[in-house]
C-alpha positions in Angstrom: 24.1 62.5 4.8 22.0 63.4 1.6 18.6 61.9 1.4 19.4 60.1 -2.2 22.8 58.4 -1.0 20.7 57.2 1.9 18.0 56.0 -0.8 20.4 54.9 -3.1 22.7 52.5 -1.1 19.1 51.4 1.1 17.6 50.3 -2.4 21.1 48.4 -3.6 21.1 46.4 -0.5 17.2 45.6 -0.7 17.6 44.7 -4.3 20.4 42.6 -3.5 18.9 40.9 -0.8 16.0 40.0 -2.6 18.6 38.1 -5.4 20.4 36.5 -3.0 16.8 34.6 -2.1 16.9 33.8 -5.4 20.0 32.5 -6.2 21.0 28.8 -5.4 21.4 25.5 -6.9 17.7 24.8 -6.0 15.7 26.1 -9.4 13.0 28.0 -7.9 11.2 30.1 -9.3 10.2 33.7 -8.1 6.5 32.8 -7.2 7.9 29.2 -5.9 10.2 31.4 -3.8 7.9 33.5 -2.3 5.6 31.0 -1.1 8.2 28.9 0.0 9.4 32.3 2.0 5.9 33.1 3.9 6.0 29.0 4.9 3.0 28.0 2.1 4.0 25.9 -1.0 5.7 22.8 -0.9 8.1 21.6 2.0 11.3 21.5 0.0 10.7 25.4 -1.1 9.9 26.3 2.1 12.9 24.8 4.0 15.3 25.7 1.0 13.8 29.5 1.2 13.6 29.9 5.3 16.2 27.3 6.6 18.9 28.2 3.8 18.8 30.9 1.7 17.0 33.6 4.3 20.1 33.0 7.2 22.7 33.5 4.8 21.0 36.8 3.5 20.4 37.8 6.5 24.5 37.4 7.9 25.3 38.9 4.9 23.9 42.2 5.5 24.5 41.6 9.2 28.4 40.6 8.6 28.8 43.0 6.0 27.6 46.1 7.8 29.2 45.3 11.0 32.6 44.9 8.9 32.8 48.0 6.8 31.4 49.9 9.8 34.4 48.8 11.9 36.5 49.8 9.0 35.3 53.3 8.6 35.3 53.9 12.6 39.2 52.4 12.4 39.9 54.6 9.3 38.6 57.6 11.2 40.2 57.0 14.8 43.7 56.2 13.4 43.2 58.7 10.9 45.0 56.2 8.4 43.3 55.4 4.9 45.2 51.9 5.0 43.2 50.9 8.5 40.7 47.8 8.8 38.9 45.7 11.3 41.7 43.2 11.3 44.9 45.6 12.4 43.7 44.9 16.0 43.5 41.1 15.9 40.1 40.5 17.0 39.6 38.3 13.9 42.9 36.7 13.8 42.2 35.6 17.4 38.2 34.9 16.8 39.8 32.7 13.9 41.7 30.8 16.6 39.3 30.0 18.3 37.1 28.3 16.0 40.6 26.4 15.1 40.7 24.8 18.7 37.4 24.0 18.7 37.9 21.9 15.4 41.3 20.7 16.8 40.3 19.4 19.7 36.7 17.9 18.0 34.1 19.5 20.2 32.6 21.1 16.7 30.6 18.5 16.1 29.1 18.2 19.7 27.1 21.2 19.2 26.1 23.6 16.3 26.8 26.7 18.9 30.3 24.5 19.6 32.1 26.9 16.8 30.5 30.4 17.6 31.1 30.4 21.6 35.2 28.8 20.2 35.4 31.7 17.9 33.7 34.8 20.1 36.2 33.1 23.1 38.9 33.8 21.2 37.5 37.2 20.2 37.0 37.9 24.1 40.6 37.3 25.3 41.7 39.8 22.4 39.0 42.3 23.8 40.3 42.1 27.0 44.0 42.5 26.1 43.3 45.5 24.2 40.8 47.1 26.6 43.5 46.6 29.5 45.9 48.2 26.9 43.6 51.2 25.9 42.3 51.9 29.5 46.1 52.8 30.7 48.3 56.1 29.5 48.6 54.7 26.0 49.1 55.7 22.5 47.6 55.2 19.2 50.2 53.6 17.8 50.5 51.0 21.1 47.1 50.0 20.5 47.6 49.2 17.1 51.0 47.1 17.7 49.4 45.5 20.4 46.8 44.5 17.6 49.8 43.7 15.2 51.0 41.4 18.0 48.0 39.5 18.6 47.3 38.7 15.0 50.9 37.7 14.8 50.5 35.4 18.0 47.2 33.8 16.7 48.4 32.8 13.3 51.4 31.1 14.7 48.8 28.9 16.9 46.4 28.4 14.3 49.3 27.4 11.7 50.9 25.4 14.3 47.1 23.4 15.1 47.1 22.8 12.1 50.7 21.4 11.2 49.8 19.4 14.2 46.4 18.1 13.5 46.1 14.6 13.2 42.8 14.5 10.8 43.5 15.2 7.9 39.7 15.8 7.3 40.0 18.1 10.5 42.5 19.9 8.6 40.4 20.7 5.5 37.5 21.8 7.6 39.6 24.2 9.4 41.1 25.7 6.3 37.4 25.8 4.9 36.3 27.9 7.9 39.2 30.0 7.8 38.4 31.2 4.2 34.9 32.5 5.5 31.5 31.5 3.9 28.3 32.0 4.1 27.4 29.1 3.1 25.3 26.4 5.5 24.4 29.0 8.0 20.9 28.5 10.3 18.7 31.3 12.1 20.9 30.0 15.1 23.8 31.6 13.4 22.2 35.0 13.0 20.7 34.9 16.6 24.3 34.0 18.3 26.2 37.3 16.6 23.3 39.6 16.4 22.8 40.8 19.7 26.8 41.4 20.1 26.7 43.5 16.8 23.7 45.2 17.9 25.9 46.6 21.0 29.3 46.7 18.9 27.3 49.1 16.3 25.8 51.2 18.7 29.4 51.7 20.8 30.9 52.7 17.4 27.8 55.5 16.0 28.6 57.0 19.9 31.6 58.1 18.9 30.8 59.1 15.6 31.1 63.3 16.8 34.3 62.6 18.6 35.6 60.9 15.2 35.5 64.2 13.8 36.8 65.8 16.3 39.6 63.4 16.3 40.0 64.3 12.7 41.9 67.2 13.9 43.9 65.3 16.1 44.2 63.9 19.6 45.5 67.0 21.3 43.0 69.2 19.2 40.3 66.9 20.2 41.1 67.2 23.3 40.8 71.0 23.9 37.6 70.7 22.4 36.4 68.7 25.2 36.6 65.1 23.8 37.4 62.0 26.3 40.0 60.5 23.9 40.8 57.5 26.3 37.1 56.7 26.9 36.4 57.1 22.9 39.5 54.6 22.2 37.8 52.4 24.9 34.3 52.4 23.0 35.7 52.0 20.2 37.8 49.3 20.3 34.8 47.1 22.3 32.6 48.1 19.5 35.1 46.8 16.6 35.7 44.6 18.9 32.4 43.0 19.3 31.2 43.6 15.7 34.4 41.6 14.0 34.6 39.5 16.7 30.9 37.9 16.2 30.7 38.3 12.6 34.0 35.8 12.8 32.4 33.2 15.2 29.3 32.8 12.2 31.2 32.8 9.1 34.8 32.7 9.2 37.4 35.3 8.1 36.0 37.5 5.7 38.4 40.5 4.7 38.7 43.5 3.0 34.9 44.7 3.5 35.9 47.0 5.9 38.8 48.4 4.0 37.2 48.7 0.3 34.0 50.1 1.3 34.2 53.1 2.8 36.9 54.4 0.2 34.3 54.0 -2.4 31.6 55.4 -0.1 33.8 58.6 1.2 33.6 60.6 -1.8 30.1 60.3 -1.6 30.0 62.1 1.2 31.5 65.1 3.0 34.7 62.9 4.3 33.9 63.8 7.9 34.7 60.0 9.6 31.3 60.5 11.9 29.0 60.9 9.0 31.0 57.7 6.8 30.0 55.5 9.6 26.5 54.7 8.5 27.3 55.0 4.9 29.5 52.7 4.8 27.5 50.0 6.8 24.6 49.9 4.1 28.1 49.6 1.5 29.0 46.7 3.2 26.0 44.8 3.0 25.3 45.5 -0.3 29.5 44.4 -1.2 28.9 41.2 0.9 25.5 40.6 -0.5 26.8 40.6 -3.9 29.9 38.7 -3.8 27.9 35.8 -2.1 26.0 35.9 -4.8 28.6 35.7 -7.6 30.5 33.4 -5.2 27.6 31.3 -6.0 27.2 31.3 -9.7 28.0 28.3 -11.5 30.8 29.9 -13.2 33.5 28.3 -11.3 32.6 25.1 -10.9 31.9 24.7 -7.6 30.9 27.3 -5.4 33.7 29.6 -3.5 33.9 30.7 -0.3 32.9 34.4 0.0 35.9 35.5 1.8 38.1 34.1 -1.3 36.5 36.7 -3.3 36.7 39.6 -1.1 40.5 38.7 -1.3 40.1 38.7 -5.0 38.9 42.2 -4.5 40.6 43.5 -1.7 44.0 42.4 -2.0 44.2 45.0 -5.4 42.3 47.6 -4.4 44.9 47.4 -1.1 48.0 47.7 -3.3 46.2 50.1 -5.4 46.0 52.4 -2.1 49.6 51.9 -0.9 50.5 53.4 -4.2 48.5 56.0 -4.2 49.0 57.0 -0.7 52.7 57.3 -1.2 52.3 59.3 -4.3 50.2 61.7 -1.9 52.8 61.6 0.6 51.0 60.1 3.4 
């Protein structure tokens, strides 16, 4: 990758970061901030700076990354522009099992109660999918056994919460489901780290037989590429990366399809060489909706996820339309 995209999309997400310490509906100032930051000041700006504004800066980058890595790995593997973390129902099924956890009312028992609910969920989709990828299966098996799943978990979580007989349950279930950022501790960012840390390093493994998949399966294949073992990889990566980022904050989409379309042309399109790319993208895309998300321009604040919708859900149809006119 060139030295000033690196520089580039490394001094957006640094910028960015250091604005979303700055934003919130405490008025701090800079200096304020700062000291409240390195634990000297006054107690409120030093539990507003490290107990609240720092973890959610933090999961954004973390979240962000992971996501829009998993959508250029999926991009490059299915060798479909239109691919993204959730077309193999890690999140749909890390989604459900956050919902259980609020439907049955162990959330409040613990503040690790909804992560372990949510990465359960995201487990028993790993292991349906690795027992699917680890036979004599397709591409295109994989991806409606994906299909499937997030089928099969929104038809629980709608029918959890048709059922629910809180109606305050209800909200907070449809609050998580819209993904935030918002009210996150260091606890968060400790519980979905390490995962993403071993999801992240699964998925830049692969990154040479990406582009040798680029050629396709058969092709990759006479080059000496282990096609099952890379599907294997990376589907736990994806799988680990989505699947944690989920448990903290919630469904948050169209990261990991937006960013590395804007971030390809950039570079020299070879899927291997998007992957890290696209992960600095991501945080800096997550970083900065959080932090318009935030801005008193709406009222109240929305949930991130709302506004990656906002974003995505165009940019989505803009690339259906496009890709037809291309013939694809």
């Amino acid at each position: 990758m060139k030295p000033t995209l690196w520089a580039g999309l490394l001094g957006i997400v640094v910028v960015l970061f250091a604005t979303s310490l700055l934003v919130g509906s405490a008025a701090l100032d800079p200096a304020t901030s700062l000291r409240g930051l390195v634990g000297q000041g006054d107690d409120a700006a030093a539990i507003t700076m490290r107990e609240i504004r720092l973890p959610r800066a933090i999961l954004g980058v973390l979240v962000g990354a992971s996501l829009a890595l998993s959508g250029a790995a999926l991009q490059g593997f299915l060798r479909n522009p239109l691919a993204e973390p959730g077309v193999i129902g890690v999140s749909s099924s890390a989604s459900l099992g956050a919902v259980v956890v609020f439907y049955s009312g162990v959330a409040g028992v613990s503040v690790f109660a909804l992560p372990a609910g949510a990465l359960l969920g995201a487990l028993v989709a790993v292991v349906v999918l690795l027992v699917i990828a680890s036979g004599n299966t397709t591409t295109l098996t994989l991806i409606l056994a994906g299909v499937g799943l997030s089928s099969l978990a929104a038809a629980f979580t709608a029918l959890a919460l048709n059922l629910s007989p809180n109606p305050f349950a209800s909200y907070e279930i449809i609050f998580w489901l819209l993904g935030s950022l918002k009210d996150r501790s260091m606890a968060h960012v400790w519980v979905c780290l390490p995962l993403m840390a071993v999801g992240t390093l699964l998925i830049l493994a692969c990154g040479s037989a990406l582009d040798a998949l680029s050629l396709g399966e058969e092709s990759a294949a006479s080059l000496g590429i282990d096609v099952a073992r890379t599907r294997l990889m990376l589907v736990g990566g994806v799988a680990l990366c989505v699947g944690a980022g989920t448990s903290v904050t919630g469904a948050i989409g169209f990261v990991g399809l937006v960013v590395p379309h804007l971030i390809r042309p950039l570079t020299d399109c070879m899927p291997g060489r998007l992957l890290l790319p696209s992960a600095l993208g991501g945080a800096a895309l997550l970083l900065a909706a959080d932090i318009v998300a935030r801005l008193p321009w709406f009222g109240n604040e929305l949930n991130v996820g709302v506004l990656t919708a906002l974003i995505g859900a165009p940019f989505f149809l803009w690339l259906v339309i496009r890709s037809r006119r291309e013939g694809f």
